[in-house]
N, C-alpha and C positions, 0 to 999 in steps of 0.2 A: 409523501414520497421520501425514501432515504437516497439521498445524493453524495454520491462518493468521490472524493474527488482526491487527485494524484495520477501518478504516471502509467501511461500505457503505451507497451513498443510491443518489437515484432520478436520472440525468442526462435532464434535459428538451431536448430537442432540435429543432431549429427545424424547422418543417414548415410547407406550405400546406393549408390546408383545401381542399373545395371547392369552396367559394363563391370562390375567393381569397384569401381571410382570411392573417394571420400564425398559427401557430401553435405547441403544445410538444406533441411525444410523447414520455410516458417510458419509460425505459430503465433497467432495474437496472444498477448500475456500484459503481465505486472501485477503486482499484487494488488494495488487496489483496483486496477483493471479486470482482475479476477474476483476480489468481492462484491461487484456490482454484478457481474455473472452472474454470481450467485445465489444472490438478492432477487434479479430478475426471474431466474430458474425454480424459485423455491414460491414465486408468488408474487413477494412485494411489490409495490408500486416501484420501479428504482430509477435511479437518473445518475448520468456521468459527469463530471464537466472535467476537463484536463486539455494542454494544448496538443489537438491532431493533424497532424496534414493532409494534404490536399493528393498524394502522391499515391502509388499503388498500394501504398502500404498500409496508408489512413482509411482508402477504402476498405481494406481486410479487416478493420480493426471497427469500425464503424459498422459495416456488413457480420460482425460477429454480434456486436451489443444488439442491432436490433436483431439479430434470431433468437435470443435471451429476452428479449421483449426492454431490454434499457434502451430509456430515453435519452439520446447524446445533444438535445437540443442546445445545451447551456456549455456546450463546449467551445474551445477556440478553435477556428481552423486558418489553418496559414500555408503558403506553399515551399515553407521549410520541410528537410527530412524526418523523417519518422526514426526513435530510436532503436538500434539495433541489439540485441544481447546475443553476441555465441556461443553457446552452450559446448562444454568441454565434459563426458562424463566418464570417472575411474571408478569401479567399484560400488555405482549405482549413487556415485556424490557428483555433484555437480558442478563446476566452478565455472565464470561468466569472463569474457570480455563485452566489455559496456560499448556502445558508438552512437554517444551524445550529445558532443560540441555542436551546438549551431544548430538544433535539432525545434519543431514545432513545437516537443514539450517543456524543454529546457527553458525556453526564452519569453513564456509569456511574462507579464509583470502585471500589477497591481490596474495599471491602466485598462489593462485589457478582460477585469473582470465584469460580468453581467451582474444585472441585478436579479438576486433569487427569490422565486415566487413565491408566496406564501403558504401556496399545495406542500413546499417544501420542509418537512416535520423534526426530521433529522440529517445530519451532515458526516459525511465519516473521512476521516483524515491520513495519512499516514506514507509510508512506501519509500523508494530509493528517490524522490520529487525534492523530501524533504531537506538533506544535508548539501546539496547543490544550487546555485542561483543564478539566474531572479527565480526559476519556479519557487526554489522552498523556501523566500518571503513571501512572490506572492500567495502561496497558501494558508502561511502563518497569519497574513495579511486579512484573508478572507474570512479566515476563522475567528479575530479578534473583531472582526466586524459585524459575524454573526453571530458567536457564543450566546450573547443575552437574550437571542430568541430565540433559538431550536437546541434539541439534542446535540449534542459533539461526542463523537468520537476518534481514540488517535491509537493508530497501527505502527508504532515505529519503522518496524521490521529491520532490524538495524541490520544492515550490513558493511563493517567496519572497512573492510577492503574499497569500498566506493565514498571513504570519508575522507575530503581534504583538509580538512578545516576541523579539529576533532572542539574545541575550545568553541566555536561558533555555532557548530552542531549541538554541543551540549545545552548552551545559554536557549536556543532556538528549544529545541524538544522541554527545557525545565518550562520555557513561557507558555507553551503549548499542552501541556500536563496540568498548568495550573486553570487553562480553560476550560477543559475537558471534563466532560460530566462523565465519561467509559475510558478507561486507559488498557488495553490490552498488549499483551506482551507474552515470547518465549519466557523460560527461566534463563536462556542463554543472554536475552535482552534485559530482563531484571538486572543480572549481576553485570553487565557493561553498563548501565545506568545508575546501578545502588554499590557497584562492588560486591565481597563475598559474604556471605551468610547466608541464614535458612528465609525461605521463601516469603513465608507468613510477614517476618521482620522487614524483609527490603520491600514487599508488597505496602506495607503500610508507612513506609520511607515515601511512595509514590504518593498514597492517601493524603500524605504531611505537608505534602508541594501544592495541594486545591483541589486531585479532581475527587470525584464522590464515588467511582467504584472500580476495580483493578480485577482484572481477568489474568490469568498467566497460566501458557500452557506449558503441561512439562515434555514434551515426549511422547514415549509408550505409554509414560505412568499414568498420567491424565490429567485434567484444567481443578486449577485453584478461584477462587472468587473473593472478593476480601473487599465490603464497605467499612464505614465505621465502626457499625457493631456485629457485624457478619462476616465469619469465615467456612465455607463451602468445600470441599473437594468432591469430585468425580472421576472413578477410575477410568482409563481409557478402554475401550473397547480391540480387543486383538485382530488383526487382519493382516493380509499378504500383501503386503507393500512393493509393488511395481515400479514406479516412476513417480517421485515428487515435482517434478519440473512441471512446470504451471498448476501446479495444486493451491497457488496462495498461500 
């Protein structure tokens, strides 16, 4: 089983009624909330664990993983609120107000993790969980616990706008880079992490920190791959791009 584990809320998305009115439908989302989707969708064995609530909205979010066929057994649940994201869209871009304080995913801590079973082969890390706490100790928490037996993988997904703390986020992601055996990343994330330069360069910046192989996608242009003695590229493929919002 790959077990993904980070945040998952509810993305409100802007819609009209039909009286005309403004309005929000929700949608279950988050990024690594959404690579477990896709993991499930595509085959894999997959499993979630992150904290969910007990509320209307933990049910939505639960009732989506299993129609994807993930298993949410190893998750927390509590009868805190489920996080909210309001989706604001100009020009087919998307900007977020966040609603997280005090929220079932925010708040679990170290205490309240399960022990993982041994079905469990790889672990995959990453999302808006990490730069916020207690969740993104205890995730950092969990993955230094389990690095030495399974696969790791780390998703940053940085999004600077949702970082308080930019000096404690950084020290957190270098500790968690050097456990990591798959570091995946935008080029947007490379150079908030390496600074500026050419890809290849800062890619092996990330190699120098511990983990063993770096993924970075560009865009349009297409995914870089970069271990020690292998560097890869792949053009992207052209398509009519609709809505990235909950795309992961």
């Amino acid at each position: 089983m790959i077990l993904s584990c980070g945040e998952a809320l509810i993305d409100m998305l802007p819609r009209q009624s039909t009286a005309g009115e403004a309005a929000f439908a929700p949608y279950a989302g988050g990024s690594v909330f959404n690579t477990a989707i896709a993991l499930g969708r595509l085959g894999a064995e997959a499993g979630f664990l992150s904290g969910i609530s007990t509320d209307l909205f933990g049910e939505v979010l639960i009732e989506t993983l299993a129609a994807s066929k993930v298993d949410a057994g190893l998750s927390i649940r509590s009868d805190r609120p489920t996080t909210l994201a309001f989706v604001k869209l100009v020009d087919g871009h998307a900007s977020y107000a966040f609603y997280d304080e005090n929220t079932a995913g925010r708040l679990i801590t170290p205490a309240d993790l399960p022990a993982i079973p041994a079905a469990v082969k790889a672990m995959f890390f990453g999302g808006i969980s990490l730069p916020v706490d207690p969740c993104g100790g205890t995730y950092e928490a969990l993955m230094a616990r389990e690095a030495a037996s399974r696969v790791t993988m780390l998703d940053p997904n940085i999004r600077p706008g949702f970082i308080r703390d930019e000096a404690a986020y950084r020290a957190r992601l270098t500790r968690m880079i050097a456990l990591a055996d798959i570091v995946k990343v935008s080029d947007e994330d490379l150079r908030w992490l390496e600074g500026p330069g050419e890809i290849e360069a800062l890619a092996r910046g990330l190699l120098a920190r511990g983990t063993k192989l770096v993924f970075v996608t560009e865009g349009g242009t297409g995914a870089h791959a970069f271990s020690a003695g292998l560097s890869l590229f792949e053009p992207s493929h052209k398509v009519t791009v609709v809505d990235t919002v909950g795309a992961g």
